[in-house]
C-alpha positions as CSV (number, residue, x, y, z in Angstrom):
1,X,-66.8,28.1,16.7
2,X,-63.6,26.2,15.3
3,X,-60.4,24.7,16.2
4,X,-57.4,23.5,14.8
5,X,-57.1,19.8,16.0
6,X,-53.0,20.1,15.1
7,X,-52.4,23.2,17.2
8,X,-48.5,23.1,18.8
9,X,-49.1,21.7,22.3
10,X,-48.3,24.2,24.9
11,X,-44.9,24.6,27.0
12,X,-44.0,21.3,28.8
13,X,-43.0,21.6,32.8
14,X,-39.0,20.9,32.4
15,X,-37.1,17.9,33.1
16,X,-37.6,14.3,32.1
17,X,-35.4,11.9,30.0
18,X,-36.0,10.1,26.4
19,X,-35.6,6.2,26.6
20,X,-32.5,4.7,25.2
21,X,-33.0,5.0,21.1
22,X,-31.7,2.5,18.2
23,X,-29.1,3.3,15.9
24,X,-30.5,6.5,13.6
25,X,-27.3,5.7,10.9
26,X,-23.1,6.6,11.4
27,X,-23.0,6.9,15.1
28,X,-21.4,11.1,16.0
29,X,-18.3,10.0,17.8
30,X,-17.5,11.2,21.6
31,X,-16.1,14.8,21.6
32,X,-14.6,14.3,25.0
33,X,-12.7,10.9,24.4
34,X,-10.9,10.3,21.5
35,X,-11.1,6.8,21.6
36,X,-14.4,4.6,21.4
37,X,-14.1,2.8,24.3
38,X,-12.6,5.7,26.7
39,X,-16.1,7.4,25.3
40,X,-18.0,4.9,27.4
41,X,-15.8,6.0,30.7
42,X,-18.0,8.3,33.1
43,X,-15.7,8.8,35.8
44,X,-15.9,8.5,39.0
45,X,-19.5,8.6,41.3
46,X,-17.5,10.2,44.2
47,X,-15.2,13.1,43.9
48,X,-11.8,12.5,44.7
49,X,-9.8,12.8,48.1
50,X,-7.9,15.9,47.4
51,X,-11.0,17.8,46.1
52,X,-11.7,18.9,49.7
53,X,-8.4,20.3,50.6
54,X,-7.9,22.2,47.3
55,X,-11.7,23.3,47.4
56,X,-12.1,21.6,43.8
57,X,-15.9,20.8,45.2
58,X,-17.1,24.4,44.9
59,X,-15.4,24.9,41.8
60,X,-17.2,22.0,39.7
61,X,-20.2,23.0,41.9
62,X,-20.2,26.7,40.6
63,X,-19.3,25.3,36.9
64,X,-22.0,22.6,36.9
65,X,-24.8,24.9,38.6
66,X,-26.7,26.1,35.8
67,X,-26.9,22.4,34.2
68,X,-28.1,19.8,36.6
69,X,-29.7,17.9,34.1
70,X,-26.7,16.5,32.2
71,X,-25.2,15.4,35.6
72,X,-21.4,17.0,34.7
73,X,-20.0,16.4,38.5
74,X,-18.3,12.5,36.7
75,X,-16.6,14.1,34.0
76,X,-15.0,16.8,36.8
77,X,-13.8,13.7,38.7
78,X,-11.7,11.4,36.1
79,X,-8.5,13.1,35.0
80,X,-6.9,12.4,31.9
81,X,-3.6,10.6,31.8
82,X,-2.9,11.1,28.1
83,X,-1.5,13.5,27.0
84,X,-3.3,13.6,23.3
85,X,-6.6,12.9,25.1
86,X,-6.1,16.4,26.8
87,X,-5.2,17.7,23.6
88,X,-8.4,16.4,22.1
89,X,-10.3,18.7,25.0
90,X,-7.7,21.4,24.8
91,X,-8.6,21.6,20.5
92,X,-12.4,21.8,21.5
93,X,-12.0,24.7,24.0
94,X,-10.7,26.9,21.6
95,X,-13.2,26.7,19.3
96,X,-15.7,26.9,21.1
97,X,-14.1,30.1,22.5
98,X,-16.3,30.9,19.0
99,X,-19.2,32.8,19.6
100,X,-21.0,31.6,16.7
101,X,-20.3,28.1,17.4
102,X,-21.4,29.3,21.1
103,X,-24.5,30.4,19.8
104,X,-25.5,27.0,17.6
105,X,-24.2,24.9,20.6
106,X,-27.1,26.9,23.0
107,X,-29.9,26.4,20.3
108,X,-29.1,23.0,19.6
109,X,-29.4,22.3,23.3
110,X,-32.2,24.5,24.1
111,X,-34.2,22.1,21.1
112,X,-33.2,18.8,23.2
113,X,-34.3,20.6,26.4
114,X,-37.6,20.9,24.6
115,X,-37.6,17.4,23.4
116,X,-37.5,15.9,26.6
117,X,-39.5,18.1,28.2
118,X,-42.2,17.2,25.4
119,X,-41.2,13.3,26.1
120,X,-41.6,13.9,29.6
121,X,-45.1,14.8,29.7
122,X,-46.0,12.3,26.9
123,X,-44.8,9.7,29.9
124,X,-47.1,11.3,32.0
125,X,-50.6,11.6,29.8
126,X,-53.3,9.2,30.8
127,X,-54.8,10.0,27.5
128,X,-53.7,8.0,24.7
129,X,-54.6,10.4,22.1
130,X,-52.8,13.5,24.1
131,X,-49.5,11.1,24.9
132,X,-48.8,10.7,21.0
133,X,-49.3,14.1,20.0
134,X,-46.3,15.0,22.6
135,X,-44.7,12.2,21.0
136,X,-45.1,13.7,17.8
137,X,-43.7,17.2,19.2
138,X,-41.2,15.7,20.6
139,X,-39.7,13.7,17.2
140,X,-40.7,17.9,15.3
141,X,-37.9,19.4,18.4
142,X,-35.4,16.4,17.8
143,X,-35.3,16.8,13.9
144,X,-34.9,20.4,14.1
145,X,-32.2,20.2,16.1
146,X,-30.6,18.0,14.3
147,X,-31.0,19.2,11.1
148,X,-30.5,22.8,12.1
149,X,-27.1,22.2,13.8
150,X,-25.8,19.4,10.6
151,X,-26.8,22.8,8.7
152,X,-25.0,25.9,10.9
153,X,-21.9,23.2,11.7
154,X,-21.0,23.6,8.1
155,X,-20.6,26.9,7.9
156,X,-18.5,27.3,10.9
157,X,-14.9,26.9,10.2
158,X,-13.7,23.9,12.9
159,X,-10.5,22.6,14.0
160,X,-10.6,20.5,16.6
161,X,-10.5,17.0,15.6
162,X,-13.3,16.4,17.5
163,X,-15.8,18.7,16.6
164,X,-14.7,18.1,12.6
165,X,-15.1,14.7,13.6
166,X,-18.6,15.1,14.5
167,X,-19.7,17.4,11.9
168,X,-18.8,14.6,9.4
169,X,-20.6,12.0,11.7
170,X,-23.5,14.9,12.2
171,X,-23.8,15.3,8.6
172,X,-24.0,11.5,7.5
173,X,-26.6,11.1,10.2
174,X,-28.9,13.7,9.3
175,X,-28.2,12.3,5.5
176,X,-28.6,8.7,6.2
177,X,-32.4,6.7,5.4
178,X,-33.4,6.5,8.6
179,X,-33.2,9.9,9.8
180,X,-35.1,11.2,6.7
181,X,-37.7,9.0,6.8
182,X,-38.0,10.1,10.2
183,X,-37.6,14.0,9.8
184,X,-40.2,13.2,6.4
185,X,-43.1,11.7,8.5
186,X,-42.7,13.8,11.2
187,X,-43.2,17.1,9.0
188,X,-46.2,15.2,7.2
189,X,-48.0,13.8,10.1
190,X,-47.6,17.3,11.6
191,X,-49.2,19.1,8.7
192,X,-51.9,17.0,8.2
193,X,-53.3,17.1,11.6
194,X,-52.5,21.0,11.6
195,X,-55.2,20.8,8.3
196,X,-57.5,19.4,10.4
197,X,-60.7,22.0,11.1
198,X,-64.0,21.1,13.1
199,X,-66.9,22.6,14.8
200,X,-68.3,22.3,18.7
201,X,-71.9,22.5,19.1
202,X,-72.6,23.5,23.1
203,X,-76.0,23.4,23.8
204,X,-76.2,23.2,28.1
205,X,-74.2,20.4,29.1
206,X,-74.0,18.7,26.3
207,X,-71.0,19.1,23.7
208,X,-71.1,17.9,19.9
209,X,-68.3,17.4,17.9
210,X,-69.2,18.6,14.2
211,X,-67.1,18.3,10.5
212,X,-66.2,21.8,10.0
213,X,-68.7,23.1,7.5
214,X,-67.6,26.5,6.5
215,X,-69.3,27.8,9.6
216,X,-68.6,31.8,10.6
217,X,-65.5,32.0,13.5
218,X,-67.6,33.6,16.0
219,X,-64.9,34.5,18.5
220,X,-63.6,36.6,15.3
221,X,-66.8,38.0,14.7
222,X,-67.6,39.1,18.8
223,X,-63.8,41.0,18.9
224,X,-64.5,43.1,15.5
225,X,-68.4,43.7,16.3
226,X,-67.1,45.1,20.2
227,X,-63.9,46.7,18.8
228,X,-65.1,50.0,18.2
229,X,-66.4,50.1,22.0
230,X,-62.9,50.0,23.2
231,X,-61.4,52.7,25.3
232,X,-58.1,51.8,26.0
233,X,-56.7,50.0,29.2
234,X,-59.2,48.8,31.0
235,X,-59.2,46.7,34.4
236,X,-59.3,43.2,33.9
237,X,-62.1,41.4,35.4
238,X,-61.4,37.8,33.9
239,X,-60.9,35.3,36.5
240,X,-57.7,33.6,35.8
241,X,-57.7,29.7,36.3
242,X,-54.6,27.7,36.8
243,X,-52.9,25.8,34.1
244,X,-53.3,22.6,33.5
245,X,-50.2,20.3,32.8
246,X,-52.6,18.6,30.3
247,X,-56.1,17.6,29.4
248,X,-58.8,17.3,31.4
249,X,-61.5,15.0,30.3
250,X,-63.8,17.3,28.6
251,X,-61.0,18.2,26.1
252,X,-60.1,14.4,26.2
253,X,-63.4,13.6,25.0
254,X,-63.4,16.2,22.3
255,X,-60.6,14.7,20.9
256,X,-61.2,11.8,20.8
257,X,-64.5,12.5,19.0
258,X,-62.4,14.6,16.1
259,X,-60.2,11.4,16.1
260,X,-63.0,9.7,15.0
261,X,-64.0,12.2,12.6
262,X,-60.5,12.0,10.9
263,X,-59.5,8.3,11.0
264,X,-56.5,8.2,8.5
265,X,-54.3,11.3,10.1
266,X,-55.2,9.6,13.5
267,X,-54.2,6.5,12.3
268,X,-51.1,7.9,10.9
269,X,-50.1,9.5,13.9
270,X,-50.5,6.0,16.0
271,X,-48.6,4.2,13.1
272,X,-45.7,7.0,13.8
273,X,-45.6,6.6,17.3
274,X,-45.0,2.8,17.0
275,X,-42.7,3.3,14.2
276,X,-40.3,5.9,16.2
277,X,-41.3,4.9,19.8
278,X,-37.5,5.0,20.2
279,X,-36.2,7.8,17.7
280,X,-33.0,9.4,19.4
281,X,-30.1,8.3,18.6
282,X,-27.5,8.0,21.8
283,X,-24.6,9.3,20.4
284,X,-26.6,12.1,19.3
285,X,-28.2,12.7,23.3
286,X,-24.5,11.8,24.5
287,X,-23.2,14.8,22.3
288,X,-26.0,17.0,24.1
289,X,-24.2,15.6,27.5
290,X,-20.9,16.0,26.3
291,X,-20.7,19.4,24.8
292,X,-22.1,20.7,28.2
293,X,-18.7,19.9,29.9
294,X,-17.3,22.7,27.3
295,X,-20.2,25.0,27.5
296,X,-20.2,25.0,31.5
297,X,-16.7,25.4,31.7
298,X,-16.4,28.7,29.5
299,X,-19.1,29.8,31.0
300,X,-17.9,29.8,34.2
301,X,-14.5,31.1,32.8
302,X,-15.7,34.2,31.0
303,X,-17.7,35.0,34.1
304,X,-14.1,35.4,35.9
305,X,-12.7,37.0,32.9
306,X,-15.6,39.5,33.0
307,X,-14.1,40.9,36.3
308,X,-10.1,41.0,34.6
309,X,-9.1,37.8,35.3
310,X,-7.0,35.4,32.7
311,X,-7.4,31.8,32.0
312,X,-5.2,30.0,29.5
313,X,-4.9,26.7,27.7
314,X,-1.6,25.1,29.2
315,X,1.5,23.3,27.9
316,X,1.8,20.1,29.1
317,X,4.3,17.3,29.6
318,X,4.4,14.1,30.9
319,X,8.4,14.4,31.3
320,X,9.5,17.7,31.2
321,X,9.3,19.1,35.1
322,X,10.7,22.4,34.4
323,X,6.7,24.0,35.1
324,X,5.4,27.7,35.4
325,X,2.4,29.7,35.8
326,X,1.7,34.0,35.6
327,X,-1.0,35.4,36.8
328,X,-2.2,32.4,38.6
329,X,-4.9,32.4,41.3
330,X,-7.4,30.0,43.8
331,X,-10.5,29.7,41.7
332,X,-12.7,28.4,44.3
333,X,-11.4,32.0,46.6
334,X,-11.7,33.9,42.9
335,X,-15.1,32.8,42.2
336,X,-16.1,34.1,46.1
337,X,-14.7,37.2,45.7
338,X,-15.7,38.2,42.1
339,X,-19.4,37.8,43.5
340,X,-18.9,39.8,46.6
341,X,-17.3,42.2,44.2
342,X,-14.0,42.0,45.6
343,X,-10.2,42.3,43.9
344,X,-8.3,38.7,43.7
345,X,-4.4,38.6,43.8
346,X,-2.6,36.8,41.5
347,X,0.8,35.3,41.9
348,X,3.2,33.2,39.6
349,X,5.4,30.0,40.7
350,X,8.3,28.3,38.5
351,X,10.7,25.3,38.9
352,X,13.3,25.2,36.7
353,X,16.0,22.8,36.6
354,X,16.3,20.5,39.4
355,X,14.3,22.5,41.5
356,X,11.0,20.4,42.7
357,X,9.5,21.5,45.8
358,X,8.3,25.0,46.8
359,X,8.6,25.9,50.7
360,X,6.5,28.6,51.1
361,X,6.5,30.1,54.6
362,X,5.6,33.7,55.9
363,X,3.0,35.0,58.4
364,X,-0.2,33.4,59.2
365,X,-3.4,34.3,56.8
366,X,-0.9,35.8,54.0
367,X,-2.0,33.4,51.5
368,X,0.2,30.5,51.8
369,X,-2.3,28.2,51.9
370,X,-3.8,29.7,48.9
371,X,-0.6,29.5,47.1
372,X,-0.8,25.8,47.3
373,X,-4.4,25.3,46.5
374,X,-3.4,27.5,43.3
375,X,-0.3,25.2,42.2
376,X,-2.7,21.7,42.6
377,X,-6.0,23.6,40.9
378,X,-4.0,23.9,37.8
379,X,-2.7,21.4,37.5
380,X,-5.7,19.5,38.1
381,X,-7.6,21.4,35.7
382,X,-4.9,20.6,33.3
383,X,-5.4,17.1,33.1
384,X,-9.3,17.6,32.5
385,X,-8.4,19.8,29.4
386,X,-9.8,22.3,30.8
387,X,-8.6,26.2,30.9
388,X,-6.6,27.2,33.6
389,X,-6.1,30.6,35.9
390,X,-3.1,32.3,34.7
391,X,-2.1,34.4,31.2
392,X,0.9,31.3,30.3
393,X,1.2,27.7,32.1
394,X,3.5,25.2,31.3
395,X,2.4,22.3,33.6
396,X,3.3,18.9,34.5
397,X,1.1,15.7,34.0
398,X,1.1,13.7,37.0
399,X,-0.2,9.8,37.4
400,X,-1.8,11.2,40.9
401,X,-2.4,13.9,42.7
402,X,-2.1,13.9,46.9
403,X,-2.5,16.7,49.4
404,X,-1.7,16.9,53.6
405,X,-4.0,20.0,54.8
406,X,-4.5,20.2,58.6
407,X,-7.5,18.2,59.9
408,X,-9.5,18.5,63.0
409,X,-9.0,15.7,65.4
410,X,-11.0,12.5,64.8
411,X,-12.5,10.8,68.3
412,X,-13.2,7.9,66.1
413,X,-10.1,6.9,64.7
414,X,-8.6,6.7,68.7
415,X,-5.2,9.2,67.5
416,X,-3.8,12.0,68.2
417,X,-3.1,15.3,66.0
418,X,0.4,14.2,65.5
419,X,0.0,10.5,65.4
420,X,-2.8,11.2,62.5
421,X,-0.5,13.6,60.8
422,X,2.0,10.8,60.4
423,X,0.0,8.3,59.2
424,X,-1.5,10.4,56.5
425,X,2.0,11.7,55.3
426,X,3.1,7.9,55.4
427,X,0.2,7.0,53.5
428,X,1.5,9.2,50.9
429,X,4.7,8.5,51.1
430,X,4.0,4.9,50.1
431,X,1.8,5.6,47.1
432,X,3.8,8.6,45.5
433,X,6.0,7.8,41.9
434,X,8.8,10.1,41.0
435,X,5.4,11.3,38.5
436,X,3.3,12.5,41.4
437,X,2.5,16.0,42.5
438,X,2.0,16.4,46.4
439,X,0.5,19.5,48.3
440,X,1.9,20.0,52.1
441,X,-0.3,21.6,54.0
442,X,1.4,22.9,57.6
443,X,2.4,19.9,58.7
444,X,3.2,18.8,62.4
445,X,2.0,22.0,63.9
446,X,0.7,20.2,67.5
447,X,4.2,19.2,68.6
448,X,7.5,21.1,70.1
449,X,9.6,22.9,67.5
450,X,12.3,20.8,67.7
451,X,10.4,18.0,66.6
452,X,8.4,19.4,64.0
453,X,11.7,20.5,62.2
454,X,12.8,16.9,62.9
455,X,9.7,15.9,61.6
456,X,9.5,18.6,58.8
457,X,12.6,17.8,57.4
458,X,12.4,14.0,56.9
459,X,9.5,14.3,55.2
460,X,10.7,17.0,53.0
461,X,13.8,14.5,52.4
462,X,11.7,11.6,51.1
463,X,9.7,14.1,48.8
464,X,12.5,15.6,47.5
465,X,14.2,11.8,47.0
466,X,11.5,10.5,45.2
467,X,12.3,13.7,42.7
468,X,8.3,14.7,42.3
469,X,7.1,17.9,42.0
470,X,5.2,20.0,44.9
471,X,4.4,22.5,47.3
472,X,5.1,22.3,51.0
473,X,3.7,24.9,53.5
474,X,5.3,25.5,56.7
475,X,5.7,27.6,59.7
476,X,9.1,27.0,59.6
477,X,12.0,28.8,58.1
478,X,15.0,25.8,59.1
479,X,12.7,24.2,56.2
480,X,13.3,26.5,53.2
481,X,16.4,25.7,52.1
482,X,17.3,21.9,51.7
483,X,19.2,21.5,48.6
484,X,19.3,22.8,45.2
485,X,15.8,20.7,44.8
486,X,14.1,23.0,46.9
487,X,13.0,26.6,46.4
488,X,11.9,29.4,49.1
489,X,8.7,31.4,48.7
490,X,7.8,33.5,51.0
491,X,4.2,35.5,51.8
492,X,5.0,38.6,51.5
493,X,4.0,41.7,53.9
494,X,3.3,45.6,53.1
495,X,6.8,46.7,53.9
496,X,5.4,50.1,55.4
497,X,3.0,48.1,57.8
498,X,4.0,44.7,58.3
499,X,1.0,44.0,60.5
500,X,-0.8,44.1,56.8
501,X,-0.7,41.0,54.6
502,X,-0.6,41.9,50.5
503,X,-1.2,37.9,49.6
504,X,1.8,38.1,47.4
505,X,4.0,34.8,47.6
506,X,7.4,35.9,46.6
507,X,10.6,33.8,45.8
508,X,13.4,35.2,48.0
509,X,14.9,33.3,50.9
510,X,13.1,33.1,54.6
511,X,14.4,34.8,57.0
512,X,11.3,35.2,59.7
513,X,12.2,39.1,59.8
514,X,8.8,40.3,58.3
515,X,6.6,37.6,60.3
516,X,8.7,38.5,63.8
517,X,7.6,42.2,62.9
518,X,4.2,41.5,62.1
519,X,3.4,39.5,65.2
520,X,5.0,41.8,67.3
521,X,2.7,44.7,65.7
522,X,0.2,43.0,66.5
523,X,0.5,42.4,69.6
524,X,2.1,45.9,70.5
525,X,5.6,45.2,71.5
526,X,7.2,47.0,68.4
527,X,9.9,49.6,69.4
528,X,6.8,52.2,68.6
529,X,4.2,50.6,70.8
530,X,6.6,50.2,73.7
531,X,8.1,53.8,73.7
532,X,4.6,54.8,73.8
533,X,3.5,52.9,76.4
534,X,6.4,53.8,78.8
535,X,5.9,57.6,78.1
536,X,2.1,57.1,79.1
């Protein structure tokens, strides 16, 4: 019988990495970064602080799910404080809001995938023979990528400066000597040990490797001769073995043997291999890394818009502090509830003016706390470029972002509720600019009333002094209203049944009316309940 010696190696198991690769001509520039050396940042290891209390975690979690392999969780972690770099991202987002563009982005990837899945088992061979013809596969997936994405990039209109910007970098490099000479040896390499025909001779346990002579394909033969015999579907009787993630040392031998047999293509594959042990070029494998930030992140987005939910590309300033949002929601709470198949309420907020803070107060579980997650998730979202939750946003862009959320007591730290409280909020206090935005979680809710408005209201003082912008969550009313800095939101309740929370956070002073109400409800002491009770 025959083979063909150059047949496509089969699927590789996935995973694996190419080695770091010399200069392949013009360098693609970063599409995340607009300047060189910001394009070698890669953020932060650790997530920050605040990610915890505004459930950011789970959100770059869900986002980076489906894409393990380009490790995405840094870029979630380092926030812009540029305002053109976010415009860079913000350029990008749109088009790839393209589905074209989309499309060419996937294939492009899908090619690298193969690439270093091919690489990955070429590392792994223990035959010498077997390890550069993965090699070889591996350079065929990289040049079609390349030269297949140079190709579709020019015929998708672009404007984002930093997908033009690569296109042009894209195109020079799949134009420039070294990348032809590569994509030309590869293709020729290829075809010549895809030419290659021979013959095996098995005669007990003993296998010859023979010049292909023009001998009969047998296996073509058998099938036509038994053809006429067949009677449709049949049970199958043919043991199936496991595959192998590569060759065992029969086929090793064989191949060796046709290597022999065919010195100059074998020779010309080893010469590649040492030629182009290093091919890809690491602008080109950072671009597959980079554009995955984009491709996640819309992703993730039109899964949420799938279920009616809007996302928008933000206004931002670095010095206006008049900000707004429609429409707004959690997306860590959204992305729960669109997989349970549940409805997610959306409120808005504005500041205006010299209004800075939002008090938000109201009944327990009516979506305060949600409120304030919302307000620091966009805006932290904002300064990655990214989309935010909301039909229209005009946000602010802070140096840092801090948050207060109720913690459990820690035996370790030898404090109290209160005394920890205090030392967090001063903690915050000292480090926040008149730039900051701070989140204020229900603060001081282990001590007396009295205190806690004492409490609530110097704190609320210094934030409102130091003229930043934020949300402050409390259980008290005596807090809402503390100068023309401050505004009052309040989470609203059915007005028919005030024992039932709608999760709409309302501007409109506090007056406790609706929470008395609902807590009485609940715990039967209405007028209703208690004329009931005295009749029975």
């Amino acid at each position: 019988m025959t083979e063909r010696a150059g047949a496509r190696p089969a699927p590789a198991p996935p995973r694996g990495s190419a080695e770091p690769a010399v200069d392949a001509g013009p360098r693609p520039r970063s599409i995340l970064f607009p300047d060189a050396d910001d394009a070698l940042r890669d953020g932060m290891r650790e997530e920050p602080e605040f990610f915890h209390d505004l459930e950011l975690g789970p959100v770059v979690e869900a986002i980076t799910a489906r894409r393990q392999e380009y490790d995405l969780e840094p870029l979630f972690h380092a926030r812009l404080g540029d305002l053109d770099a976010i415009a860079y991202r913000q350029e990008a987002m749109r088009d790839l809001e393209d589905p074209t563009l989309r499309l060419s982005v996937a294939s492009f990837a899908e090619r690298m995938r193969t690439m270093r899945e091919r690489l990955a088992v070429a590392g792994k061979s223990r035959y010498e023979l077997e390890k550069q013809r993965w090699h070889l596969a591996a350079a065929e997936a990289y040049t079609e990528a390349v030269e297949r994405l140079a190709h579709e990039l020019t015929e998708i209109g672009l404007s984002s400066r930093a997908l033009r910007g690569f296109r042009d970098d894209l195109s020079a490099c799949a134009r420039s000597d070294s990348f032809r000479t590569l994509a030309d040896e590869t293709r020729s390499v290829v075809a010549a040990l895809e030419a290659i025909r021979y013959g095996i001779l098995i005669r007990g346990a003993r296998v010859t490797v023979l010049p292909y002579g023009g001998e009969i394909d047998y296996s073509a033969a058998v099938e036509e001769t038994f053809h006429k015999f067949r009677q449709g579907v049949v049970k199958d009787y043919r043991r199936q073995f496991k595959d192998a993630s590569g060759m065992n040392h029969v086929e090793a031998e064989v191949v060796y043997r046709v290597a022999l047999l065919n010195p100059d293509t074998f020779g010309a594959l080893a010469r590649f291999c040492e030629r182009h042990a290093d091919f890809v070029d690491p602008a080109i494998a950072s671009f597959d890394r980079e554009v995955q930030f984009y491709a996640a992140t819309l992703e993730f987005v039109d899964r949420l818009r799938g279920a009616g939910l809007s996302f928008c590309i933000p206004e931002l300033s670095d010095r206006r502090k008049d900000v707004f949002a429609r429409g707004a929601f959690d997306v860590a709470l959204a992305d729960k509830r669109v997989r349970e198949g549940a409805t997610v309420v959306t409120n808005d907020f504005l500041l205006q003016g010299d209004e800075r803070i939002l008090v938000v107060t109201g009944p327990n579980q009516g979506g305060k706390t949600t409120f304030a997650r919302t307000f620091g998730q966009t805006h932290y979202l904002a300064s990655l470029g990214c989309p935010v939750p909301g039909t229209q946003a005009r946000l602010f862009l802070c140096d840092r972002l801090f948050t207060h959320f109720e913690r459990e007591e820690d035996i370790t730290n030898l404090r109290g509720k209160l005394e920890d409280d205090l030392v967090r909020i001063r903690g915050i206090l000292d480090q926040a600019t008149p730039d900051s935005v701070v989140i204020v979680n229900e603060i001081f809710s282990s001590t007396t009333l009295e205190d806690a408005v004492f409490l609530g209201r110097e704190v609320l003082a210094r934030l409102v002094g130091l003229d930043l912008l934020g949300v402050f969550v409390t259980f008290l009313d005596e807090l809402s209203a503390l100068g023309e800095k401050t505004v009052s939101m309040v989470a609203a309740v059915d007005t028919r049944d005030p024992a039932r929370r709608t999760f709409k956070v309302e501007r409109q002073p506090a007056d406790g009316l609706a929470y008395a109400l609902a807590i009485a409800e609940k715990h039967r002491v209405t007028y209703r309940w208690l004329t009931e009770r005295i009749r029975t």
